[in-house]
C-alpha positions as CSV (number, residue, x, y, z in Angstrom):
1,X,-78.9,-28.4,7.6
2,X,-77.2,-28.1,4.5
3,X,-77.5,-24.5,4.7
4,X,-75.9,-24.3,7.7
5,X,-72.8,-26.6,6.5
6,X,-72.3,-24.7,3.6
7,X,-72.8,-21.3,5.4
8,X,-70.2,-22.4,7.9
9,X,-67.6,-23.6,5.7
10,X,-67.7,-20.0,3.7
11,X,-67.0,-18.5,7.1
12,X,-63.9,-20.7,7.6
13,X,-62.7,-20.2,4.7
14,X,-63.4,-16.2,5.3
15,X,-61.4,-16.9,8.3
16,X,-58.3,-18.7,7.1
17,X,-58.2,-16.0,4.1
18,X,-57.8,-12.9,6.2
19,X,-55.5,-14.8,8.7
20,X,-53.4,-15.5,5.8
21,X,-52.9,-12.4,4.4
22,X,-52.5,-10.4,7.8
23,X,-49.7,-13.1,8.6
24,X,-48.4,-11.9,5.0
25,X,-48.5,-8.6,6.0
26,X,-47.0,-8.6,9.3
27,X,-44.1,-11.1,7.3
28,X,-43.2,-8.0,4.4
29,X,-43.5,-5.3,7.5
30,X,-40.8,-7.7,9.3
31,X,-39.0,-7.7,6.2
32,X,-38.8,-3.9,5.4
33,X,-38.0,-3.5,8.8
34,X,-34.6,-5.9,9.0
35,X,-33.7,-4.4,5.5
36,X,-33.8,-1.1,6.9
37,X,-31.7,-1.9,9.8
38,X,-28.9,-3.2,7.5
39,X,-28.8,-0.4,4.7
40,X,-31.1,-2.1,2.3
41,X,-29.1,-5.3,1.6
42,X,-29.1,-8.3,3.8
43,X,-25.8,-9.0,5.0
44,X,-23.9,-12.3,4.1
45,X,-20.5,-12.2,5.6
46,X,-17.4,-10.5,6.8
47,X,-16.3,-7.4,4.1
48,X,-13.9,-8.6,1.5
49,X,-10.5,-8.5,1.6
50,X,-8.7,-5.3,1.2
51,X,-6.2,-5.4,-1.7
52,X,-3.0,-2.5,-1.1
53,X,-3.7,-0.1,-3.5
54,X,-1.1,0.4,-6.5
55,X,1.2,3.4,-6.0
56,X,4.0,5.1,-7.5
57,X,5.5,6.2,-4.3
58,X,7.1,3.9,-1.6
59,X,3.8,3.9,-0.5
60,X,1.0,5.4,1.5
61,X,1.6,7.4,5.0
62,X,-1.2,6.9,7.3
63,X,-3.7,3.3,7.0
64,X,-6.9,5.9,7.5
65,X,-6.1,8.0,4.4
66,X,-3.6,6.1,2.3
67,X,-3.4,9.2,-0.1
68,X,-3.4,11.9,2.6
69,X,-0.3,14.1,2.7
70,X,2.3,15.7,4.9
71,X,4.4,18.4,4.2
72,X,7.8,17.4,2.5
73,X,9.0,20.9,2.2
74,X,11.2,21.2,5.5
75,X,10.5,25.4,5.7
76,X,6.7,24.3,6.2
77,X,7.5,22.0,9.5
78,X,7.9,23.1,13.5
79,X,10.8,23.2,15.6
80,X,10.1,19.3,17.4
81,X,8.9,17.9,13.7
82,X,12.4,19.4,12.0
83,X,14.1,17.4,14.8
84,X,12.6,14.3,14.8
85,X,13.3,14.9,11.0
86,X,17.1,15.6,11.6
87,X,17.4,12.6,14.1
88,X,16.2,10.1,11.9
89,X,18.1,11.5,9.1
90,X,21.4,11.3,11.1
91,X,19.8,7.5,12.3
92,X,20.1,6.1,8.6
93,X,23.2,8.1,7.9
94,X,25.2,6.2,11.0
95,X,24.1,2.8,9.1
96,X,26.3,4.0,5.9
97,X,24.0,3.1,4.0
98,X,25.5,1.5,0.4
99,X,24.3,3.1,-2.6
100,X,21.9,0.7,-4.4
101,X,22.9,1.0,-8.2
102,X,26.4,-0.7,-8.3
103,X,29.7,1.7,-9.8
104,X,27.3,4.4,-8.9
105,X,29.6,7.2,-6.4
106,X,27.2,9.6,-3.8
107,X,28.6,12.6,-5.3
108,X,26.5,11.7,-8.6
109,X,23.5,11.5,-6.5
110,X,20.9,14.2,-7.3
111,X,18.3,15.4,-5.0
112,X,14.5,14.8,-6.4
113,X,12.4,13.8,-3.5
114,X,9.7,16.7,-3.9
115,X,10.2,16.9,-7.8
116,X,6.5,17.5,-9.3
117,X,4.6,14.0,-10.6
118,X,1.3,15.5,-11.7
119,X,-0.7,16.4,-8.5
120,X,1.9,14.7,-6.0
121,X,5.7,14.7,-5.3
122,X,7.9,12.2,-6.2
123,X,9.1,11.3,-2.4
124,X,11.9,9.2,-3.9
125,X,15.8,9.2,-5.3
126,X,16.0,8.2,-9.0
127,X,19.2,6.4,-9.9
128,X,20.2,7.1,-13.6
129,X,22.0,4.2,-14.6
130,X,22.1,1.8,-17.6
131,X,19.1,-1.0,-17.7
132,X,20.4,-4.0,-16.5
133,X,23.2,-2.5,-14.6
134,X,23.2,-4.5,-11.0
135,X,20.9,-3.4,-8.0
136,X,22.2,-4.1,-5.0
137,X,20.7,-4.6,-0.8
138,X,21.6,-1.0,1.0
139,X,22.1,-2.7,4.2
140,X,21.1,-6.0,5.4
141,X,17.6,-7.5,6.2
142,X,14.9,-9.3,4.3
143,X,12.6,-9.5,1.7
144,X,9.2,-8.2,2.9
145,X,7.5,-8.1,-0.2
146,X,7.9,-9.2,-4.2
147,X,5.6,-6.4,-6.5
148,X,4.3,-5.6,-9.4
149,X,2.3,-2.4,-10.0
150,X,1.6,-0.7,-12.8
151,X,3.5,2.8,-11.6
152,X,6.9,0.8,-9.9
153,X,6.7,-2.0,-12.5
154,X,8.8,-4.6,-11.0
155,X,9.5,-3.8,-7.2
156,X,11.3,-4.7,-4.6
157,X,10.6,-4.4,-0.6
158,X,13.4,-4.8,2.1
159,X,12.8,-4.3,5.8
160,X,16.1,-3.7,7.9
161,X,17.2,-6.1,10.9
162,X,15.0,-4.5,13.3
163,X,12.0,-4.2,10.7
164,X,12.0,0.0,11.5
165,X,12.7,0.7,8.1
166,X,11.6,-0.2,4.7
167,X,13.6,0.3,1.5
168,X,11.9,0.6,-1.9
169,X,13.5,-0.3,-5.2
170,X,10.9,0.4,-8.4
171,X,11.4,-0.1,-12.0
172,X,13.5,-3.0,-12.3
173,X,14.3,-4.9,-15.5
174,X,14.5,-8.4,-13.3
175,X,15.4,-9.8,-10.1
176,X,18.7,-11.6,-9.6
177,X,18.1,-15.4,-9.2
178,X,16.9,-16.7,-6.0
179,X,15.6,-13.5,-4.5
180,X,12.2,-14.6,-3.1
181,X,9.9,-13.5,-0.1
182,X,10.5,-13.8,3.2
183,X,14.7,-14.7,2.1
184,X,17.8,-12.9,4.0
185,X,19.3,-10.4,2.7
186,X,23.2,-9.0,3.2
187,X,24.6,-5.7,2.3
188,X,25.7,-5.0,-1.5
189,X,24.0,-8.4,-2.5
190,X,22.6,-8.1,-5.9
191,X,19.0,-8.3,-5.7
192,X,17.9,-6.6,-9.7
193,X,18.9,-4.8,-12.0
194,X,18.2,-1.3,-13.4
195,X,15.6,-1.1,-15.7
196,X,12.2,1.1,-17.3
197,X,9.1,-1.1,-16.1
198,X,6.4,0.1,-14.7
199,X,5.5,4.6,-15.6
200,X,9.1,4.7,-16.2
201,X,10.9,6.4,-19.2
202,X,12.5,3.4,-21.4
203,X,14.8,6.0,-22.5
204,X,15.7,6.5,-19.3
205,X,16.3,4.0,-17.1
206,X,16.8,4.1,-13.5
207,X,16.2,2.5,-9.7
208,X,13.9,4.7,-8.6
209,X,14.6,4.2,-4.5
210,X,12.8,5.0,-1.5
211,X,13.0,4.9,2.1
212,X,10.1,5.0,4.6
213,X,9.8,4.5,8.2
214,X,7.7,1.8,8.8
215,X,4.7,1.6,12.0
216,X,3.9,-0.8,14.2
217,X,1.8,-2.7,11.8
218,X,5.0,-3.6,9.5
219,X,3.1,-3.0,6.7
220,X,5.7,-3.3,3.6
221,X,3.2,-0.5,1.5
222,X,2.5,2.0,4.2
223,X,4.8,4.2,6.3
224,X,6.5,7.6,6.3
225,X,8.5,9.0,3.6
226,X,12.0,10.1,4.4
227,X,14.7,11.6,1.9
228,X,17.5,9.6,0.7
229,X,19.3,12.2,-0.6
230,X,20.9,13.6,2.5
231,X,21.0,9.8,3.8
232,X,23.5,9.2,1.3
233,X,25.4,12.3,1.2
């Protein structure tokens, strides 16, 4: 009887022994399985925030390819894309647009929106003028966006009225007092002052000024690139 008890209980626990490990091995095959179906990593949450990347131009043209690039020389663009370039030109020219660097006259103005920076253009109108000399709103609207970035140093972002347009002022040495985010702005208010932060020159300062046309995101550091030189002049 004995025997029998013993013999019995070895079985059981022969039993319970493969059970176990089968139920193991179905567990790590489950495993390896839901693994695979999320790229090796379990997931734990929503994709972390995206942070806008620095730039040195007014900023990025298209939200799929912030980087990608578009043609700035006009003798490379069609017929319909050299018109739509023209009538938005001759848009921002009917807002007589003030210049932004204060005592500084359009015909001093010097054209160097596709000057060379490395492996890109510059897409922008640098301002020579003394640091600390006044910066001022070219038109009215508001604050979108107080930034600093290692290329534009201290920067500015305007949208107009109608938040079509962005305007980009880079490289100043401070802004006037009581400039803050989201605040009203009126045409020829001081908002900075000319100065070398950021990748600029310290021996030669300037506003380094942009203009882009803004999509229907209003994003204050994407949009598309447009000349200020023939804006002003």
């Amino acid at each position: 009887m004995k025997r029998a008890r013993a013999a019995s209980a070895a079985w059981t626990a022969g039993l319970v022994a493969c059970a176990t490990a089968a139920l193991i091995g179905i567990a790590s095959f489950m495993l390896h399985v839901q693994r695979s179906w999320h790229g090796g990593a379990a997931t734990t949450g929503p994709p972390a925030a995206t942070v806008p990347v620095e730039h040195a131009r007014p900023a990025p043209r298209s939200s799929s390819s912030p980087s990608s690039d578009r043609p700035t020389n006009e003798a490379t663009l069609d017929a319909p894309a050299l018109a739509a370039l023209d009538a938005q030109v001759a848009g921002l020219r009917a807002r007589h647009l003030t210049v932004p660097v204060a005592g500084v006259r359009t015909d001093a103005l010097v054209r160097s929106f596709e000057a060379a920076r490395g492996d890109r253009v510059h897409e922008a109108l640098d301002i020579m003028a003394d640091a600390g000399t006044p910066v001022v709103a070219v038109e009215d609207g508001t604050v979108a966006k107080l930034f600093t970035s290692k290329a534009g140093g201290l920067t500015i972002y305007q949208f107009d009225r109608a938040e079509t347009v962005a305007y980009y002022y880079a490289h100043l040495q401070g802004y006037a007092p009581g400039l803050a985010e989201g605040g009203t702005l009126r045409r020829g208010q001081v908002i900075g002052y000319v100065g070398s932060t950021g990748n600029a020159n310290p021996a030669a300062p300037h506003l380094h000024f942009a203009i882009f046309l803004l999509g229907p995101e209003k994003r204050w550091w994407e949009g598309s690139a447009i000349d200020p030189y023939p804006v002003f002049r």
